[in-house]
C-alpha positions as CSV (number, residue, x, y, z in Angstrom):
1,X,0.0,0.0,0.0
2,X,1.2,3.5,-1.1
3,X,1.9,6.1,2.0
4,X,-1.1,8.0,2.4
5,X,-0.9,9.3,5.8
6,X,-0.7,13.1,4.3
7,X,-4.3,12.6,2.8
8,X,-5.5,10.8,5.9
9,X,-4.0,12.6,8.6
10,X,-2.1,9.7,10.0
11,X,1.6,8.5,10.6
12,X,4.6,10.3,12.3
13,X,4.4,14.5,12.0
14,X,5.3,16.0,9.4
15,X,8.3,19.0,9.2
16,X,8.0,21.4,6.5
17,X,10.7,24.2,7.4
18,X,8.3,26.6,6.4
19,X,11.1,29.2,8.2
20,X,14.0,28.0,5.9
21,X,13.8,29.1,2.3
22,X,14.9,26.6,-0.6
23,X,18.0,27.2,-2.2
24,X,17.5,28.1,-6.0
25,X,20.8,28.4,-7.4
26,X,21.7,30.7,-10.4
27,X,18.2,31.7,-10.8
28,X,16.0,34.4,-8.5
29,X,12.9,31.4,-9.0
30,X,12.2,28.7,-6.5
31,X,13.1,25.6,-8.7
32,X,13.6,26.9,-11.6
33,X,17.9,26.7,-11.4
34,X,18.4,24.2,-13.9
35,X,15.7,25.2,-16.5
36,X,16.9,26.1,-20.2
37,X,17.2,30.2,-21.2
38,X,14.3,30.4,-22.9
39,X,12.1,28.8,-20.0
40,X,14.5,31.4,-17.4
41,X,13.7,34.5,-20.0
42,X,9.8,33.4,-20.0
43,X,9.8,33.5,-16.6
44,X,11.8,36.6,-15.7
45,X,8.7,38.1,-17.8
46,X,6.1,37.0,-15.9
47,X,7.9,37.4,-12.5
48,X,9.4,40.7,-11.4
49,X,13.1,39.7,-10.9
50,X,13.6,42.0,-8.5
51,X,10.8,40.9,-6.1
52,X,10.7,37.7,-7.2
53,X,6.6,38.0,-7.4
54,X,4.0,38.7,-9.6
55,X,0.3,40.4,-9.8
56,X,-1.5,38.3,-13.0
57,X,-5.0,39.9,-13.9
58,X,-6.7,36.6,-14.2
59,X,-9.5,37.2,-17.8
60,X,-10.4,33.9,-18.4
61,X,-13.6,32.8,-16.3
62,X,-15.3,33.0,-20.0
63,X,-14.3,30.1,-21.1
64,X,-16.4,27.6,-19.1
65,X,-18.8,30.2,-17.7
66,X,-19.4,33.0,-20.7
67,X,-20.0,36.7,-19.9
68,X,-19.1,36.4,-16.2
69,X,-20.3,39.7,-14.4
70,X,-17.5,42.2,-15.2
71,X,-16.3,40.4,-18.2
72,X,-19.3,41.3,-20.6
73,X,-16.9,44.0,-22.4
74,X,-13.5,43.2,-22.5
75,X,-12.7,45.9,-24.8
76,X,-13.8,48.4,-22.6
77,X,-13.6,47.3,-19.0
78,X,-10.8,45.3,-18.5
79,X,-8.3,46.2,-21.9
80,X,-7.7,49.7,-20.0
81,X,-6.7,47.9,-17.1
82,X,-3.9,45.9,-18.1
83,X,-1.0,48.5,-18.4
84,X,-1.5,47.6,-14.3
85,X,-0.5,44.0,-14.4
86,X,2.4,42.1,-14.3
87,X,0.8,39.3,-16.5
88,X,-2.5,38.8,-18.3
89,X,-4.0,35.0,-17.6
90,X,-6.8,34.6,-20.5
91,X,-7.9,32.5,-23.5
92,X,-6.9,32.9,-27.1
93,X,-9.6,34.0,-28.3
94,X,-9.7,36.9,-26.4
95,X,-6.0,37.5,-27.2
96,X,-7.0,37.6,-31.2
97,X,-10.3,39.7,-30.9
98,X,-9.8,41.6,-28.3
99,X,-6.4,42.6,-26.6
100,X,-4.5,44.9,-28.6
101,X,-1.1,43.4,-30.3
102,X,-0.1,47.0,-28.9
103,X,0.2,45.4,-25.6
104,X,3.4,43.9,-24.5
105,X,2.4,42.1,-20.9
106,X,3.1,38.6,-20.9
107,X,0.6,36.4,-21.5
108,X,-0.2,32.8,-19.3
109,X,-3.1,31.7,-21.7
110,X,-5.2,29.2,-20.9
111,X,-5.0,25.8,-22.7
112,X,-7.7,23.3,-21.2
113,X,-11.0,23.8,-21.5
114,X,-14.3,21.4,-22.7
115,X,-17.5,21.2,-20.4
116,X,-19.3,24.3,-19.0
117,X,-20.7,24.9,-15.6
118,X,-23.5,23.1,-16.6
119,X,-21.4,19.8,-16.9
120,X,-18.8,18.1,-14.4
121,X,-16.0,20.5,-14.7
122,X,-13.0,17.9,-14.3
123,X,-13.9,16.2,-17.6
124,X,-11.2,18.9,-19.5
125,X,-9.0,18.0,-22.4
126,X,-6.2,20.0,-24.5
127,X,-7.8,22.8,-26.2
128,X,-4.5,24.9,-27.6
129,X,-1.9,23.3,-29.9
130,X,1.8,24.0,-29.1
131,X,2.0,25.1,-32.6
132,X,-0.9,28.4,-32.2
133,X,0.8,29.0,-28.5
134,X,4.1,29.9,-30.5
135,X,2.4,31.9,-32.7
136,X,0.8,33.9,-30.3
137,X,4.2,34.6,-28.5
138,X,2.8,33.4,-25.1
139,X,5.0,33.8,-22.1
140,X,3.2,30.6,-20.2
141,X,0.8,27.9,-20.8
142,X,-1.7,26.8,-18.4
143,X,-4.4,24.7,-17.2
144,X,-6.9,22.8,-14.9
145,X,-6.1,20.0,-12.7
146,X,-8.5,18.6,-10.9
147,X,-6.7,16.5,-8.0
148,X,-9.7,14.5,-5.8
149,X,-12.1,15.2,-8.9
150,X,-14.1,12.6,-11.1
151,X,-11.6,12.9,-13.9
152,X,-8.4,13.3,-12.0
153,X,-6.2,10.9,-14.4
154,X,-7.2,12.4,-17.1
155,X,-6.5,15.8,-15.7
156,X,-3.6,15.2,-14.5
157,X,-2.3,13.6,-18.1
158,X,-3.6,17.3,-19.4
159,X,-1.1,18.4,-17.2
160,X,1.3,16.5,-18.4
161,X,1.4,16.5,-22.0
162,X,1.1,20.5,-21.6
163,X,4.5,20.3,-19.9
164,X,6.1,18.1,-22.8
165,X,4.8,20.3,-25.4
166,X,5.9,23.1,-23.4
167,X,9.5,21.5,-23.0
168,X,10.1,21.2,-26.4
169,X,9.6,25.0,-27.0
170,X,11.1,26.6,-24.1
171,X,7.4,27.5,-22.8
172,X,6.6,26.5,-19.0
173,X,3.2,25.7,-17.5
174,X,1.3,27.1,-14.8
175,X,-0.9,24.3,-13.3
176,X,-4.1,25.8,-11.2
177,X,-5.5,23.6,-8.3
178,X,-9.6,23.5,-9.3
179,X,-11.8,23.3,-6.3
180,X,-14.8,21.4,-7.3
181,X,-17.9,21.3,-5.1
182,X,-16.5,18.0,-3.1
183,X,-13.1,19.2,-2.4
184,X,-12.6,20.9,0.7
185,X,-10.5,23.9,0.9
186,X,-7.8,23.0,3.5
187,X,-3.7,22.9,3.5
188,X,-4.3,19.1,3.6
189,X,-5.6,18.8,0.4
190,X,-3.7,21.6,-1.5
191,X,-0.4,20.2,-0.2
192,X,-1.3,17.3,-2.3
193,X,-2.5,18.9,-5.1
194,X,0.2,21.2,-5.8
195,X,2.9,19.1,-4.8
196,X,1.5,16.5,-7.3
197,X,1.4,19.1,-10.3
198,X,4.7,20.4,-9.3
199,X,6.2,16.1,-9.2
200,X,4.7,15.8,-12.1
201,X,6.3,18.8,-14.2
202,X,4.5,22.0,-13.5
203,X,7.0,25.5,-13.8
204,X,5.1,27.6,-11.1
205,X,1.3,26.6,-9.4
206,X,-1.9,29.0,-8.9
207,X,-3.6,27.9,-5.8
208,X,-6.3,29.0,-2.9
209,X,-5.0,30.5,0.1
210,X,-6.3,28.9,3.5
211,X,-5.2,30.9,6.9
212,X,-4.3,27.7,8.7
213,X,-1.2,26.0,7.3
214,X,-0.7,27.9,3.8
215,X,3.0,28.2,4.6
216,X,3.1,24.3,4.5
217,X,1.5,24.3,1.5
218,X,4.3,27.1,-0.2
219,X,7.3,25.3,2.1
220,X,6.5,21.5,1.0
221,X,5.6,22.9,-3.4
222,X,9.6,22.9,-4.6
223,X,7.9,25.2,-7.8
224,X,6.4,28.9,-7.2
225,X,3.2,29.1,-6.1
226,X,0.7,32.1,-7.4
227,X,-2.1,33.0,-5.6
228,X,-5.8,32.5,-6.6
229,X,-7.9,35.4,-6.3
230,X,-11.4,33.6,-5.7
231,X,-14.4,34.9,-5.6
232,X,-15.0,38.9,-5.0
233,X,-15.3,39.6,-1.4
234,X,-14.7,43.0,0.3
235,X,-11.6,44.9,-0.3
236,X,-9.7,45.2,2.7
237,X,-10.2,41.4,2.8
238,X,-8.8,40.7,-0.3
239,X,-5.9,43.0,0.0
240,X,-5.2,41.1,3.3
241,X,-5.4,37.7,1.7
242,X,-3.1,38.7,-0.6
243,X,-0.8,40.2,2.1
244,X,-1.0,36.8,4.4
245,X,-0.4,34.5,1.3
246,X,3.0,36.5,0.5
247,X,3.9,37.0,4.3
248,X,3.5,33.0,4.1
249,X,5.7,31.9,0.8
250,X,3.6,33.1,-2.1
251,X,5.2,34.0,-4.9
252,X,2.2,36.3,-6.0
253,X,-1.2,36.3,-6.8
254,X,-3.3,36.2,-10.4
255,X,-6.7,38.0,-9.0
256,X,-9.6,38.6,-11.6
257,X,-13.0,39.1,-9.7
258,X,-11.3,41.3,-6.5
259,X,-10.3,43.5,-9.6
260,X,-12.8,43.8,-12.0
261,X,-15.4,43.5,-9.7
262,X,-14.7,46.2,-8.0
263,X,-16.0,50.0,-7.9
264,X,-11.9,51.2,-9.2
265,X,-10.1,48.5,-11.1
266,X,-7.2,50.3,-11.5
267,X,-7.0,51.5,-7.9
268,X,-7.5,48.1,-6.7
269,X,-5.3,46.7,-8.7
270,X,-2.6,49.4,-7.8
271,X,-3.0,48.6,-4.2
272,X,-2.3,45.2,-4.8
273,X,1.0,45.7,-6.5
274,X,2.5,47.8,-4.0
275,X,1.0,44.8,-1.5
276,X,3.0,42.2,-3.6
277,X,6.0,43.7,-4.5
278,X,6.3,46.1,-1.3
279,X,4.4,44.2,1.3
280,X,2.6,47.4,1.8
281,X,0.2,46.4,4.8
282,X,-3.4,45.5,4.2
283,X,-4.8,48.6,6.0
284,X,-1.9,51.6,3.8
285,X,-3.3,49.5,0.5
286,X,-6.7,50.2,1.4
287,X,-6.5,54.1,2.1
288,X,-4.3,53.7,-1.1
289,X,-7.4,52.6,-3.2
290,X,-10.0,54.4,-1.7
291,X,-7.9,57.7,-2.4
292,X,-7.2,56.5,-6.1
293,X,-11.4,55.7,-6.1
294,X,-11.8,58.8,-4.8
295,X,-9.6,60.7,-7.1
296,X,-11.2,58.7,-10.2
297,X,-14.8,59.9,-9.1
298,X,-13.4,63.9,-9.6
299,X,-12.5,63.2,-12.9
């Protein structure tokens, strides 16, 4: 029998040395020492190298749940805003019709994709061919994987085949930890997801912050992990989340909903740069964007 005491809770504890860095030599990124120049350069693009974080504007929602609340008009709510970000996360088609080749952010575009929320979600296959990633100059591919869900393996050789194609071109993947309705939110279960994406080939990991034992999570994933946004809730809260998951081994965070959902974008998403990359407290970054709101509202 395989050791499943991590999943179970049982066995001797467990140490993760959340309070002793790992060494990442000849590169600023956590595990990413021995990849090729191209993956490094990719990389160095989507991550500040002199932070060692990123803030990704996460676009994509559309492409298993349409004209999510805030994405009706890409054009005109959420193309001004990207000047702001580190990194765009979206689909290609929104890349083609609507993001201006004018634009120079990197992209991390989204490659799985197959039932909508009116189906079971983990049933995902390739949608984006190595080939079309090129052309589009992408910084970062990405994907789904849906650890614990009905169509894990299947999943999880998504994952997989993204990373060889990836390899062959000097691209790396992003792998983001899906939460489906029977998976509970805890450091448990994403210690095991992410650490199985980052095994398994993944270049960096979006995940969900939990308050009790993310550090474990970031400590025990030998890849960077990225923050998931999540649904919108208020901003102080989300500017704190963001805070916490950095203050506990984040290597940044890709919000969508906490920005574009939001009365100021811009100011929001302003506040949580200088959160990131400054570790500005929760409380400064919120009388940051309420006077950037407020200043926006005199216009």
């Amino acid at each position: 029998m395989p050791d499943v005491d991590d999943v179970q809770g049982q066995g001797k504890s467990k140490e993760f040395y959340e309070d002793v860095p790992m060494a990442t030599p000849g590169f600023f990124l956590k595990g990413s020492g021995s990849l090729d120049w191209g993956m490094k350069n990719r990389l160095s693009r989507i991550f500040n190298p002199q932070t060692g974080r990123t803030v990704m504007l996460a676009i994509d929602h559309g492409y298993f749940q349409g004209p999510t609340t805030g994405l009706e008009r890409i054009d005109l709510n959420i193309v001004p805003l990207m000047p702001y970000a580190d990194a765009l996360m979206l689909t290609r088609g929104i890349l083609r019709t609507t993001v201006p080749p004018t634009i120079t952010k990197p992209i991390v575009m989204r490659c799985s994709g197959g039932p909508s929320i009116l189906k079971e979600l983990s049933n995902e296959r390739l949608a984006v061919s190595i080939e079309d990633a090129i052309r589009m100059n992408v910084s970062a591919i990405t994907l789904q994987v849906f650890i614990g869900g009905e169509y894990e393996t299947r999943s999880v050789r998504n994952m997989t085949k993204l990373v060889d194609m990836g390899l062959r071109y000097g691209i790396p993947t992003m792998a983001v930890t899906a939460v489906g309705k029977d998976m509970v939110r805890e450091a448990r279960y994403f210690r095991l997801a992410c650490r199985i994406c980052a095994e398994l080939g993944a270049h960096f990991v979006k995940t969900y912050y939990v308050p009790d034992g993310f550090q474990t999570v970031t400590a025990s994933c030998p890849v960077p992990i990225v923050m998931a946004g999540g649904k919108k809730i208020p901003e102080l809260d989300a500017l704190t989340m963001a805070y916490q998951a950095i203050e506990e081994g984040a290597a940044g965070v890709d919000m969508g909903r906490n920005i574009f959902q939001c009365d100021a974008p811009i100011a929001m998403l302003t506040a949580v740069r200088k959160v990131v990359h400054e570790q500005m407290k929760p409380t400064e970054a919120l009388e940051l964007y309420e006077t950037l709101r407020n200043e926006r509202k005199k216009e």
